[in-house]
Biopython code that builds the backbone (N, CA, C, O; Angstrom):
import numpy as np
from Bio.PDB.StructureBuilder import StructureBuilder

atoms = [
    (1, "UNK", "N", (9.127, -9.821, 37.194)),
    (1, "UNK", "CA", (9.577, -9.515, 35.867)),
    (1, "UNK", "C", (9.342, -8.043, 35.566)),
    (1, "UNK", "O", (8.261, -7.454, 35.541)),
    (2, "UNK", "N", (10.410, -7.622, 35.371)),
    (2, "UNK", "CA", (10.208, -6.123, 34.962)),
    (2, "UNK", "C", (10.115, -5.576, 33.245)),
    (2, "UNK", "O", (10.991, -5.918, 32.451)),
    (3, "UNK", "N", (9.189, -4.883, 32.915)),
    (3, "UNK", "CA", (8.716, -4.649, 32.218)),
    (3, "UNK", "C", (9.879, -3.494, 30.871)),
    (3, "UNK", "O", (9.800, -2.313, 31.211)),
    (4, "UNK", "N", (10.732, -3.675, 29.680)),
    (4, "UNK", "CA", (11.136, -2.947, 29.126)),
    (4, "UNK", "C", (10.421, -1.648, 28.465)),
    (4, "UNK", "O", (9.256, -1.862, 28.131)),
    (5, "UNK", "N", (10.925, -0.298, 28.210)),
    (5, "UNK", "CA", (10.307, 0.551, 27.833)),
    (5, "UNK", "C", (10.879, 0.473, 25.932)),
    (5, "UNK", "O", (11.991, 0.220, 25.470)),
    (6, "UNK", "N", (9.999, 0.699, 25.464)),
    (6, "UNK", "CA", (10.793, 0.420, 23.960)),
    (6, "UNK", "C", (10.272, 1.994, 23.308)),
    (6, "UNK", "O", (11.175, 2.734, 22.917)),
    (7, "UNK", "N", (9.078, 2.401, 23.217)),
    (7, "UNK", "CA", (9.209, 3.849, 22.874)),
    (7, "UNK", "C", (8.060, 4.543, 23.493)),
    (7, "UNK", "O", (6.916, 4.090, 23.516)),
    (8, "UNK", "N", (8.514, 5.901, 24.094)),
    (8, "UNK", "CA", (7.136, 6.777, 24.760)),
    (8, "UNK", "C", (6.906, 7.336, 23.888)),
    (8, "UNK", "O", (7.750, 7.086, 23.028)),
    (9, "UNK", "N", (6.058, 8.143, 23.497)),
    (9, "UNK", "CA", (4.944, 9.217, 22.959)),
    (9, "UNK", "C", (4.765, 9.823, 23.730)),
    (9, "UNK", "O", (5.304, 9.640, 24.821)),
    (10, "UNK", "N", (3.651, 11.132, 23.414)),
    (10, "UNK", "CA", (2.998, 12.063, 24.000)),
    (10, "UNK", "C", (1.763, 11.782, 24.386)),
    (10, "UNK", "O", (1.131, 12.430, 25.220)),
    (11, "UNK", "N", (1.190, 10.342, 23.512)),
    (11, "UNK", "CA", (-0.093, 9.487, 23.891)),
    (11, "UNK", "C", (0.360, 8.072, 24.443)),
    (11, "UNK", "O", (-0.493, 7.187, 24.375)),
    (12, "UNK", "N", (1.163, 7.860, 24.794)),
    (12, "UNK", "CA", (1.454, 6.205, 24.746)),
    (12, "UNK", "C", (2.514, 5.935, 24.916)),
    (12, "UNK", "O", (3.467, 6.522, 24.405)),
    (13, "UNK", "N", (2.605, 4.565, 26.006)),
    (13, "UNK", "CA", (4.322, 4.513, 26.557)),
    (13, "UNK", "C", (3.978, 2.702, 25.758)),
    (13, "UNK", "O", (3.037, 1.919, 25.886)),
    (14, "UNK", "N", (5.424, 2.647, 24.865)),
    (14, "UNK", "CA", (5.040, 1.064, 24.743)),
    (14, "UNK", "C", (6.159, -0.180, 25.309)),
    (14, "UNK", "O", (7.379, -0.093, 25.168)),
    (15, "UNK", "N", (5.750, -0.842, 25.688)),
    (15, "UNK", "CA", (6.890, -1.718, 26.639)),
    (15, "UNK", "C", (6.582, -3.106, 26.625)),
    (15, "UNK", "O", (5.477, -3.610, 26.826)),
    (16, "UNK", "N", (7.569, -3.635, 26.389)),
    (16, "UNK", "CA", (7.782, -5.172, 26.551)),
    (16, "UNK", "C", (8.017, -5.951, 27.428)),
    (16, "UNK", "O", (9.056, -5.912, 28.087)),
    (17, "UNK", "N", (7.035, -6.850, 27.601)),
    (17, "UNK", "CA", (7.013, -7.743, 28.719)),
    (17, "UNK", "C", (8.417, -9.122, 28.728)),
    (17, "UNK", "O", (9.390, -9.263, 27.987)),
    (18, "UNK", "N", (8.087, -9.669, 29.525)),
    (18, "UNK", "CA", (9.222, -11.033, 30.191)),
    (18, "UNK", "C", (8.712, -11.897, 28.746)),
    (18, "UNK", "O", (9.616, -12.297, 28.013)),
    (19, "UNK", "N", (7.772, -12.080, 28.487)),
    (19, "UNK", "CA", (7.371, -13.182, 27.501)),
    (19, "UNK", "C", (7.373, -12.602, 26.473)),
    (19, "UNK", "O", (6.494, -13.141, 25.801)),
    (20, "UNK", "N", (7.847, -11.777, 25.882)),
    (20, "UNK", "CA", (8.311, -10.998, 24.466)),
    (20, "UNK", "C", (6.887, -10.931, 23.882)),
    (20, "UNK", "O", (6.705, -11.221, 22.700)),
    (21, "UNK", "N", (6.041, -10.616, 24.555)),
    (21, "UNK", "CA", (5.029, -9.791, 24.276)),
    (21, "UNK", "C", (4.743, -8.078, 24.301)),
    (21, "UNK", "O", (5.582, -7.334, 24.809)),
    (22, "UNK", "N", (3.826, -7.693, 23.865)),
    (22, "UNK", "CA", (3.807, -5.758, 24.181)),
    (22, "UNK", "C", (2.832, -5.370, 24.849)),
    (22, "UNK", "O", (1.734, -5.846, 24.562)),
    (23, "UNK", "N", (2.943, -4.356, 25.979)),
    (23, "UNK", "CA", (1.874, -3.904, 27.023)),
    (23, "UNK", "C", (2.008, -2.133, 26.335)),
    (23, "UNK", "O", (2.994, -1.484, 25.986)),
    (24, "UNK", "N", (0.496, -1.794, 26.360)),
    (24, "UNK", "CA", (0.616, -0.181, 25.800)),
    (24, "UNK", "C", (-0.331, 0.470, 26.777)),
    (24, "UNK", "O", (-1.472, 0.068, 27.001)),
    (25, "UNK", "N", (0.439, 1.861, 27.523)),
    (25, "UNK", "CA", (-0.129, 2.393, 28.463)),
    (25, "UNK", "C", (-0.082, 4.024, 27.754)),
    (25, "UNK", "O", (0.903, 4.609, 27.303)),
    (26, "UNK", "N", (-1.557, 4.518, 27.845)),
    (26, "UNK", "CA", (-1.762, 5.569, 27.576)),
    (26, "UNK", "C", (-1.060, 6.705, 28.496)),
    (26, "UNK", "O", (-0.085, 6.496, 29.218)),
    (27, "UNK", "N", (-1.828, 8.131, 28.320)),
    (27, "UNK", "CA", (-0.208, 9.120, 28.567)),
    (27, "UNK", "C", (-1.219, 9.030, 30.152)),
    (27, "UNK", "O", (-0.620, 9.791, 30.912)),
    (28, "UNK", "N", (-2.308, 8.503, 30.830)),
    (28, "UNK", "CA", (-2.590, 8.423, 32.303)),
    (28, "UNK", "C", (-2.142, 7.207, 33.140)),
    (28, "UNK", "O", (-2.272, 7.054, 34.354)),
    (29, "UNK", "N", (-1.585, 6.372, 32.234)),
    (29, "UNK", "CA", (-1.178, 5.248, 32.826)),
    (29, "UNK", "C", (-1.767, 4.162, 32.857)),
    (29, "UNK", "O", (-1.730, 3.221, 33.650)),
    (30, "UNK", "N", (-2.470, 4.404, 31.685)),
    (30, "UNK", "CA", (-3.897, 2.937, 31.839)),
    (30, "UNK", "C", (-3.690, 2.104, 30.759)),
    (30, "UNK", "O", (-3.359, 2.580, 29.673)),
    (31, "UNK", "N", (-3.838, 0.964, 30.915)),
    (31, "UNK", "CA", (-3.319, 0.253, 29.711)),
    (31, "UNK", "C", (-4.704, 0.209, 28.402)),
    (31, "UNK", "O", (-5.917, 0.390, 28.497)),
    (32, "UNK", "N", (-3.931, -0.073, 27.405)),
    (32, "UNK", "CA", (-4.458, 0.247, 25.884)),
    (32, "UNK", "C", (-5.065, -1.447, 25.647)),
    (32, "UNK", "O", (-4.565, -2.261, 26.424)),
    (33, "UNK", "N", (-5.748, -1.812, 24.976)),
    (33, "UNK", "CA", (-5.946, -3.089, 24.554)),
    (33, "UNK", "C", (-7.060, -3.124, 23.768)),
    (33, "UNK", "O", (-8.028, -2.364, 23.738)),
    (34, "UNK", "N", (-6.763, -4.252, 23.039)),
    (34, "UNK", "CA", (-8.109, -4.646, 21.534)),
    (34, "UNK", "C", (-7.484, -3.812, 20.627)),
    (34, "UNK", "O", (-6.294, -3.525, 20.500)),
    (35, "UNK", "N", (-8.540, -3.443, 19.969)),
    (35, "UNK", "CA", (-7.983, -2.528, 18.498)),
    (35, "UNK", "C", (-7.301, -1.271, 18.216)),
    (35, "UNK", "O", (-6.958, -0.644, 17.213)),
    (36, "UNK", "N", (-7.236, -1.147, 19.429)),
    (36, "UNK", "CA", (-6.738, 0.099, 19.496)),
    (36, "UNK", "C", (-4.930, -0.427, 19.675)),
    (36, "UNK", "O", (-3.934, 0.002, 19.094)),
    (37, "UNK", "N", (-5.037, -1.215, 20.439)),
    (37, "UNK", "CA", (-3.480, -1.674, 21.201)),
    (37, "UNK", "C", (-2.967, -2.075, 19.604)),
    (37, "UNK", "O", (-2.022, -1.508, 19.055)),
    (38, "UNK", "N", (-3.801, -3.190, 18.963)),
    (38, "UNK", "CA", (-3.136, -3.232, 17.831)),
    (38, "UNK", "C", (-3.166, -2.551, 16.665)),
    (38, "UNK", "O", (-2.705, -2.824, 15.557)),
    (39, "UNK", "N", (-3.802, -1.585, 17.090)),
    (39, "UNK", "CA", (-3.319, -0.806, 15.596)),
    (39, "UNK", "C", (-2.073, 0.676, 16.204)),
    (39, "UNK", "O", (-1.732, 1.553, 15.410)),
    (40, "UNK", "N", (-1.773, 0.664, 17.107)),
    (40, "UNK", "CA", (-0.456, 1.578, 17.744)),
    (40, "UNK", "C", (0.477, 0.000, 17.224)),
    (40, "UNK", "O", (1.142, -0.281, 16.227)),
    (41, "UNK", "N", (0.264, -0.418, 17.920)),
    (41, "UNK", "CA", (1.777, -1.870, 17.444)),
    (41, "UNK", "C", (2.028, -1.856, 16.192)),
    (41, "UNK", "O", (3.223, -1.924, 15.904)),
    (42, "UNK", "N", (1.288, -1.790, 15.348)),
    (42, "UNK", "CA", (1.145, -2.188, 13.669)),
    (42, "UNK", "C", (2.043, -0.714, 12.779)),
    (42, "UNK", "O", (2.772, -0.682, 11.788)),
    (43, "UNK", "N", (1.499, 0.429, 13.790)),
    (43, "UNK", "CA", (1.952, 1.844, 13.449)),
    (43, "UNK", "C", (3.450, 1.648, 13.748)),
    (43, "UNK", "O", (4.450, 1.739, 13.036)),
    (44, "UNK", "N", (3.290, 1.393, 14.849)),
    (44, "UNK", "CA", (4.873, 1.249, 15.014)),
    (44, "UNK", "C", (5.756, -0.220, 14.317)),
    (44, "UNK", "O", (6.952, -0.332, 14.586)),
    (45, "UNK", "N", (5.311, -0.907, 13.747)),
    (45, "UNK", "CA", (5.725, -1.691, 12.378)),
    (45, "UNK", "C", (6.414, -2.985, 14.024)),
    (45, "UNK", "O", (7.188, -3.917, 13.805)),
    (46, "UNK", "N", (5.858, -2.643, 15.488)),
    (46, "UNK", "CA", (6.563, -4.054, 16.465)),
    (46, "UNK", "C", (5.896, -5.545, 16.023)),
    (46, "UNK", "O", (6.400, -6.655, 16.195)),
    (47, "UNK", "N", (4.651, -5.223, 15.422)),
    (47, "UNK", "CA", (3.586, -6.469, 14.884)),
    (47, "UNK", "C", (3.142, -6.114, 13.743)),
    (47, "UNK", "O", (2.891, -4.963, 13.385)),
    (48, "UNK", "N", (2.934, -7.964, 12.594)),
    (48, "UNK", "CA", (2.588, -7.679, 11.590)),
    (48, "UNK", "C", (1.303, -7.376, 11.863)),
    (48, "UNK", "O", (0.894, -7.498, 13.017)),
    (49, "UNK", "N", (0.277, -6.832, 10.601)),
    (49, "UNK", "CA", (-1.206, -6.846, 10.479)),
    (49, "UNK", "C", (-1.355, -8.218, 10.737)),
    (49, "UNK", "O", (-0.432, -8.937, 10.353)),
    (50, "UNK", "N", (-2.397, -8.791, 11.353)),
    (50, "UNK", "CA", (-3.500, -10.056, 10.726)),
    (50, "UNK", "C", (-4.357, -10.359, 10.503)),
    (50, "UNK", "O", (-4.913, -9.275, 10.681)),
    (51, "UNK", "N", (-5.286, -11.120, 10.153)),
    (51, "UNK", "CA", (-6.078, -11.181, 9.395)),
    (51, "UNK", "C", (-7.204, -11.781, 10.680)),
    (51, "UNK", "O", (-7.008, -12.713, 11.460)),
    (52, "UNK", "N", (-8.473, -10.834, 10.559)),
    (52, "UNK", "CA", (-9.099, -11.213, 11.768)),
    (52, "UNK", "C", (-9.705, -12.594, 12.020)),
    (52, "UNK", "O", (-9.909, -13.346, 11.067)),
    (53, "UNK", "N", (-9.914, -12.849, 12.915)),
    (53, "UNK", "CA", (-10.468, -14.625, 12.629)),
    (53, "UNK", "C", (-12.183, -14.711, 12.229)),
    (53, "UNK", "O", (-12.789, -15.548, 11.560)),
    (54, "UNK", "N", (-12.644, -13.528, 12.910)),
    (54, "UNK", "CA", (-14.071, -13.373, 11.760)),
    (54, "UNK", "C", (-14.335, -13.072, 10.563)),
    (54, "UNK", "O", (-14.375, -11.917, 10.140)),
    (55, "UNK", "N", (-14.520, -13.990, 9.965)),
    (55, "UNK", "CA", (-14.835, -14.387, 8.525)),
    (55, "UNK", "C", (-15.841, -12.897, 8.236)),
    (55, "UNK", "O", (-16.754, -12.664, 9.028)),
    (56, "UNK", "N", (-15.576, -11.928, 7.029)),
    (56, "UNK", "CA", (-16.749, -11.004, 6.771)),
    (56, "UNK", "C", (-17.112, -11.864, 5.535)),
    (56, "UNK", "O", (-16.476, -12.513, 4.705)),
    (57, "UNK", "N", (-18.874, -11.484, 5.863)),
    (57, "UNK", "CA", (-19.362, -12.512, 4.735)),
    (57, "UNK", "C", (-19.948, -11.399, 3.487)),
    (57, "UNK", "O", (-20.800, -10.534, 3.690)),
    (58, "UNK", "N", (-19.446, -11.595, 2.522)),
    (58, "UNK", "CA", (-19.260, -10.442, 1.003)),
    (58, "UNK", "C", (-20.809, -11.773, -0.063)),
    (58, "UNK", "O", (-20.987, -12.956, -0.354)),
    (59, "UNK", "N", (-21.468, -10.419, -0.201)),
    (59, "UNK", "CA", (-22.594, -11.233, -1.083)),
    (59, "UNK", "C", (-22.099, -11.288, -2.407)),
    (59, "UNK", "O", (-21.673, -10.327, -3.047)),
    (60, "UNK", "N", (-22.192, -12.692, -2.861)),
    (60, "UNK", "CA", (-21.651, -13.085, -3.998)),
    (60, "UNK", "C", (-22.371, -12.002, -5.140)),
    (60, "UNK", "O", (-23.430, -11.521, -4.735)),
    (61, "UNK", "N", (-21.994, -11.625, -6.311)),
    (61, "UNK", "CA", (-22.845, -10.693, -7.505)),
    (61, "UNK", "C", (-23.371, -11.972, -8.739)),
    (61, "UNK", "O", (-22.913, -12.886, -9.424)),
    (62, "UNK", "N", (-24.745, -11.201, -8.395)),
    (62, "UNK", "CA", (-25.759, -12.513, -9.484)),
    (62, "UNK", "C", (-24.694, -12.400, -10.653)),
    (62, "UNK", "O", (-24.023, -11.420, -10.976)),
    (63, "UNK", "N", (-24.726, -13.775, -11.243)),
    (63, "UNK", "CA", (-23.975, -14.179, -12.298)),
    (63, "UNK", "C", (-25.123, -13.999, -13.556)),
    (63, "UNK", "O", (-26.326, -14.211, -13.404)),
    (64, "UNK", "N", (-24.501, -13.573, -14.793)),
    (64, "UNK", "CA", (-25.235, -13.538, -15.550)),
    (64, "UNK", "C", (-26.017, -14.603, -16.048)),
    (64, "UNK", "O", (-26.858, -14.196, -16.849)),
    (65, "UNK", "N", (-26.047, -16.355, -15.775)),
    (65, "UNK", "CA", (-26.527, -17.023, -15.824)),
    (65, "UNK", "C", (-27.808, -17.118, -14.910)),
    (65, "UNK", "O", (-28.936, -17.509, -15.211)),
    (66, "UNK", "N", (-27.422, -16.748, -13.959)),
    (66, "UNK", "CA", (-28.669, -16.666, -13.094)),
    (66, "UNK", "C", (-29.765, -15.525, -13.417)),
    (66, "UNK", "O", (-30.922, -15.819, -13.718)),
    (67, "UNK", "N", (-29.278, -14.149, -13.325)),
    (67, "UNK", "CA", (-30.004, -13.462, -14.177)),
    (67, "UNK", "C", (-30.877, -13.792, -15.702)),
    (67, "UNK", "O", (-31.973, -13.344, -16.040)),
    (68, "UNK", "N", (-30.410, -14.271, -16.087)),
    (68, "UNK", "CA", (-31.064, -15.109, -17.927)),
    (68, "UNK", "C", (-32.187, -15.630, -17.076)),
    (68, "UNK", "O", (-33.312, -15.137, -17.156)),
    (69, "UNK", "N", (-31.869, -16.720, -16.181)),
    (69, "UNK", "CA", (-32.504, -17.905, -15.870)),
    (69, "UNK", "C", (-34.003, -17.083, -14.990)),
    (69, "UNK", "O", (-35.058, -17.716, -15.013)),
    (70, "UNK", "N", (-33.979, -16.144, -14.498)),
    (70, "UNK", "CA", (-34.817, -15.545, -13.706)),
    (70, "UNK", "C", (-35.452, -14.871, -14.679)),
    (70, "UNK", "O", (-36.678, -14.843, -14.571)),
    (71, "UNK", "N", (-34.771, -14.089, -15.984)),
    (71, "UNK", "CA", (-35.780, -13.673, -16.544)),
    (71, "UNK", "C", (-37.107, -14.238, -17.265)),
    (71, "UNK", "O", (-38.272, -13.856, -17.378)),
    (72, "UNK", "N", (-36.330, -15.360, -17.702)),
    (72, "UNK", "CA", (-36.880, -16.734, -18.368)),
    (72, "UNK", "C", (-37.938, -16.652, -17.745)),
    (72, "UNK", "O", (-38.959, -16.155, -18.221)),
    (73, "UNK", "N", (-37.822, -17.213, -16.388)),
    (73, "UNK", "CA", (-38.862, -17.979, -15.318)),
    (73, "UNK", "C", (-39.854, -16.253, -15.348)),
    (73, "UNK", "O", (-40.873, -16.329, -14.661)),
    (74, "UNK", "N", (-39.751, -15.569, -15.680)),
    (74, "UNK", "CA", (-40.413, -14.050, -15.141)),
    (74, "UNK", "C", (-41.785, -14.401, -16.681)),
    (74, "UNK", "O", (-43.016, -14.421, -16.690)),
    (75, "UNK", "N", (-41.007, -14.561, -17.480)),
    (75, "UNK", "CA", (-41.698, -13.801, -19.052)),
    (75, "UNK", "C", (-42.845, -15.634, -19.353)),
    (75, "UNK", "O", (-44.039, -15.656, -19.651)),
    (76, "UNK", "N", (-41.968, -16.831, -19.143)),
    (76, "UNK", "CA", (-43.308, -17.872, -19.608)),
    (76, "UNK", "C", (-43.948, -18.432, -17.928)),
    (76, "UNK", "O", (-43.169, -19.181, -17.339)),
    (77, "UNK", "N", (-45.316, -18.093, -17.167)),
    (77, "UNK", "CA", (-45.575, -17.616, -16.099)),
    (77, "UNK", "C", (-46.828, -19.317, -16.930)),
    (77, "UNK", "O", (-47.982, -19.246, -16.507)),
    (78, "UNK", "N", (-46.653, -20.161, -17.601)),
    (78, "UNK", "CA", (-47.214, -21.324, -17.832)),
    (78, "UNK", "C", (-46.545, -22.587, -16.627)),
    (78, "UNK", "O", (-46.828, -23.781, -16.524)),
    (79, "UNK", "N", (-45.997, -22.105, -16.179)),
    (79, "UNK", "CA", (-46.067, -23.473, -15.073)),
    (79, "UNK", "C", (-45.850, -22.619, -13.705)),
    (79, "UNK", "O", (-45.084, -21.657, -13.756)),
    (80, "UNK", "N", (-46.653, -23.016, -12.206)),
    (80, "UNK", "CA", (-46.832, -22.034, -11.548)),
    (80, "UNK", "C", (-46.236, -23.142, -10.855)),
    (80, "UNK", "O", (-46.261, -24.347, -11.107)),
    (81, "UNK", "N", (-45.448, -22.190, -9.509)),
    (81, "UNK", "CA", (-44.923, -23.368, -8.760)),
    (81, "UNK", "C", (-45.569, -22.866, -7.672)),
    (81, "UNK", "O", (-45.967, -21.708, -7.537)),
    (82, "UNK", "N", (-45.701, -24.103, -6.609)),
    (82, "UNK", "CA", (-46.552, -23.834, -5.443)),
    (82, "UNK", "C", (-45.435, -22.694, -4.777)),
    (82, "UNK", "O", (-44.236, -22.438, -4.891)),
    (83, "UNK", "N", (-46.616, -22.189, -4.014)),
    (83, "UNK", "CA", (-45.704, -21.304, -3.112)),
    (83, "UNK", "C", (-45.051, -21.434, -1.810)),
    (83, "UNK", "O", (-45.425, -22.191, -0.914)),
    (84, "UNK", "N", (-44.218, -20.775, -1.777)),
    (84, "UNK", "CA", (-43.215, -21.590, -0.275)),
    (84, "UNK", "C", (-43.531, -20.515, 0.721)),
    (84, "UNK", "O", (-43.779, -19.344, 0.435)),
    (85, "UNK", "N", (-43.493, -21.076, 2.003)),
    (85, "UNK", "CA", (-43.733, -19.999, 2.646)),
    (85, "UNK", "C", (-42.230, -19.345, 3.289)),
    (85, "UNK", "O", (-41.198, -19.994, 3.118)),
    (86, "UNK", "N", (-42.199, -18.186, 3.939)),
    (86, "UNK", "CA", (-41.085, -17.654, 4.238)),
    (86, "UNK", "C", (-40.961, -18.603, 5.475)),
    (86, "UNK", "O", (-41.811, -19.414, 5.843)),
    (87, "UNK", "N", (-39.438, -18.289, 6.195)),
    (87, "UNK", "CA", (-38.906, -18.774, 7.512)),
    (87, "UNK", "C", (-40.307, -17.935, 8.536)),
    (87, "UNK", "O", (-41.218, -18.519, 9.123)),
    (88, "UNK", "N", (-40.071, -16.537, 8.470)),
    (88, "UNK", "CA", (-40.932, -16.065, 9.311)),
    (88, "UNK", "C", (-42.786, -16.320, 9.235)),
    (88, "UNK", "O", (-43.646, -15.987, 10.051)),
    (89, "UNK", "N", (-42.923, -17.093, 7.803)),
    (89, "UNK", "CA", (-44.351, -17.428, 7.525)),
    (89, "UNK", "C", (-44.367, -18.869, 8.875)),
    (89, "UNK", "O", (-45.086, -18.999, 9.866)),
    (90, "UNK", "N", (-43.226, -19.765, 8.321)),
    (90, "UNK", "CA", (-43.528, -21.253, 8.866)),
    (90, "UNK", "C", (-43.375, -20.977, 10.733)),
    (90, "UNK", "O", (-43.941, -21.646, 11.598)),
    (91, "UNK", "N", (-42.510, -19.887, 10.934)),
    (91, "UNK", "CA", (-42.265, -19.977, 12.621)),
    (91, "UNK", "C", (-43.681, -19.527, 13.374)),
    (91, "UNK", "O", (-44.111, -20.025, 14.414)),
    (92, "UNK", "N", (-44.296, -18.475, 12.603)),
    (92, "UNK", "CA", (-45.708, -18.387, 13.356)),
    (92, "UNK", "C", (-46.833, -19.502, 12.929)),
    (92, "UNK", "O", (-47.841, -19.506, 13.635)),
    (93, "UNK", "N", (-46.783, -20.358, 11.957)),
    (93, "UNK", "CA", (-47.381, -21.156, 12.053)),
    (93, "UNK", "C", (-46.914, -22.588, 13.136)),
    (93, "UNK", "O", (-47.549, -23.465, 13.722)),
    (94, "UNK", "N", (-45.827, -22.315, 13.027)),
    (94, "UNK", "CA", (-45.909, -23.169, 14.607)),
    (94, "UNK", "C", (-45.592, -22.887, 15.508)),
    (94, "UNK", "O", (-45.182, -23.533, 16.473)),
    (95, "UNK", "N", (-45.762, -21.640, 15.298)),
    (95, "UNK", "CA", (-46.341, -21.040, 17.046)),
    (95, "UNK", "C", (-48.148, -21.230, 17.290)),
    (95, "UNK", "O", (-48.814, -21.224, 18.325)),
    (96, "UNK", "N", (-48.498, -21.374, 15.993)),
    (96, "UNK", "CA", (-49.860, -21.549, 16.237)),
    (96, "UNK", "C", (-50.638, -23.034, 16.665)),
    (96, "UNK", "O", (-51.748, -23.395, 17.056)),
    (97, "UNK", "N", (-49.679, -23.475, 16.420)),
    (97, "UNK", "CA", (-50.089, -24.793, 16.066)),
    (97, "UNK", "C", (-50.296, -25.347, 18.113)),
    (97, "UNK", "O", (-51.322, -25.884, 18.529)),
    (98, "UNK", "N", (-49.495, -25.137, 18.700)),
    (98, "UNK", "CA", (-49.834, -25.509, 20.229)),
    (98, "UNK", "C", (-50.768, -25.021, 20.453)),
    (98, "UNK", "O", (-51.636, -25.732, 20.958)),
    (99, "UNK", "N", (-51.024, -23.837, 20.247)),
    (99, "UNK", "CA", (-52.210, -22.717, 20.869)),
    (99, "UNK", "C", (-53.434, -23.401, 20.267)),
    (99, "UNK", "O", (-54.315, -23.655, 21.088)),
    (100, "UNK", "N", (-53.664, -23.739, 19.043)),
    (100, "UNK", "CA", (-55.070, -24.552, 18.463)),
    (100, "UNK", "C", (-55.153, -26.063, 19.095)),
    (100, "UNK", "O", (-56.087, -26.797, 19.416)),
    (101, "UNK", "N", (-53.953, -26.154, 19.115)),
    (101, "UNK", "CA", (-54.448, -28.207, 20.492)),
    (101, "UNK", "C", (-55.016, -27.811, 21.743)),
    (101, "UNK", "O", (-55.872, -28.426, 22.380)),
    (102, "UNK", "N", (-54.340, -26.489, 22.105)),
    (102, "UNK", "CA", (-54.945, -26.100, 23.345)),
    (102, "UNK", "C", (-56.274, -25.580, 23.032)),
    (102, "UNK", "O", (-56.904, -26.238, 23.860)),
    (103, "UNK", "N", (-57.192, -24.846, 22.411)),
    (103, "UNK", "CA", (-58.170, -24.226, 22.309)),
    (103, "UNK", "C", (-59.208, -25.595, 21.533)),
    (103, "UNK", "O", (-60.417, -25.413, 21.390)),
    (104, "UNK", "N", (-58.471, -27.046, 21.046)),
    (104, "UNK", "CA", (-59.013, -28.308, 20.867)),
    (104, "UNK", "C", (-59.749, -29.203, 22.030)),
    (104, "UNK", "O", (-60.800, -29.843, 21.997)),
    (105, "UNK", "N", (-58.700, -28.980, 23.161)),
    (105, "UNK", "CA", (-58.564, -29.376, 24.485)),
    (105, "UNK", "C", (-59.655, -29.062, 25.008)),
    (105, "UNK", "O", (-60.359, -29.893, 25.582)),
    (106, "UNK", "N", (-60.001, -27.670, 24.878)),
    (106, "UNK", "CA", (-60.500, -27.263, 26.091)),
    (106, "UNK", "C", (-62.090, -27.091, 25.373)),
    (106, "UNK", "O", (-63.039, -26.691, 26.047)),
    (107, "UNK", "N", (-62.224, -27.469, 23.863)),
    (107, "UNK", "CA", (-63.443, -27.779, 23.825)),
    (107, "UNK", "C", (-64.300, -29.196, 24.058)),
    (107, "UNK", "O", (-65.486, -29.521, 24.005)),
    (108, "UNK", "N", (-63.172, -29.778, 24.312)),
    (108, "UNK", "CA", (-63.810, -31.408, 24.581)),
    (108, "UNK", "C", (-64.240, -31.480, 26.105)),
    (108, "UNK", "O", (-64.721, -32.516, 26.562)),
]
sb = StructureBuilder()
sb.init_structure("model")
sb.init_model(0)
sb.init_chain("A")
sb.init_seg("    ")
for serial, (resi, resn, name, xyz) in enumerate(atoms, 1):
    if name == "N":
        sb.init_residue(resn, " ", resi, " ")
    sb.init_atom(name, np.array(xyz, "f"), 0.0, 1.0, " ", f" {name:<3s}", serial, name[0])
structure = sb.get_structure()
């Protein structure tokens, strides 16, 4: 299958394959690919944009309800809630926790 030429540049030869797909070879002859390949295609209007399949994750903005509710909990300090420990508090505690059966062990 031989490969169509559809437009050269001074950076970039772009050409269409047998399966009506696009191959992009820079001005040494090496082919282009990932983000780069598609954003020359997109320039040249041969492919739409799309939309990447990784989700970017956007932090929601505290709602003013939540804000109220935190201040609340800040200013009447009459009911104390136990304290939680962090992810990184609970993972070294059970990392500790083998190491003290072992140092149990080896006093018996």
């Amino acid at each position: 299958m031989a490969m169509k030429l559809v437009k050269k540049t001074a950076e970039y030869s772009i050409y269409q394959r047998g399966d009506e797909r696009y191959a992009v070879k820079d001005a040494n002859k090496r082919p282009v690919n990932g983000d780069e390949k598609a954003r020359i295609l997109v320039a040249e209007e041969l492919i739409k944009e799309t939309v990447s399949a990784k989700p970017e994750v956007e932090e929601a903005p505290e709602t003013e309800a939540v804000a109220e509710e935190a201040a609340v909990e800040e200013e009447s300090p009459t009911e104390e809630a136990p304290a939680e420990e962090t992810p990184a508090e609970e993972e070294a505690a059970q990392a500790e926790e083998p190491e003290k059966e072992a140092a149990e062990e080896e006093k018996k």
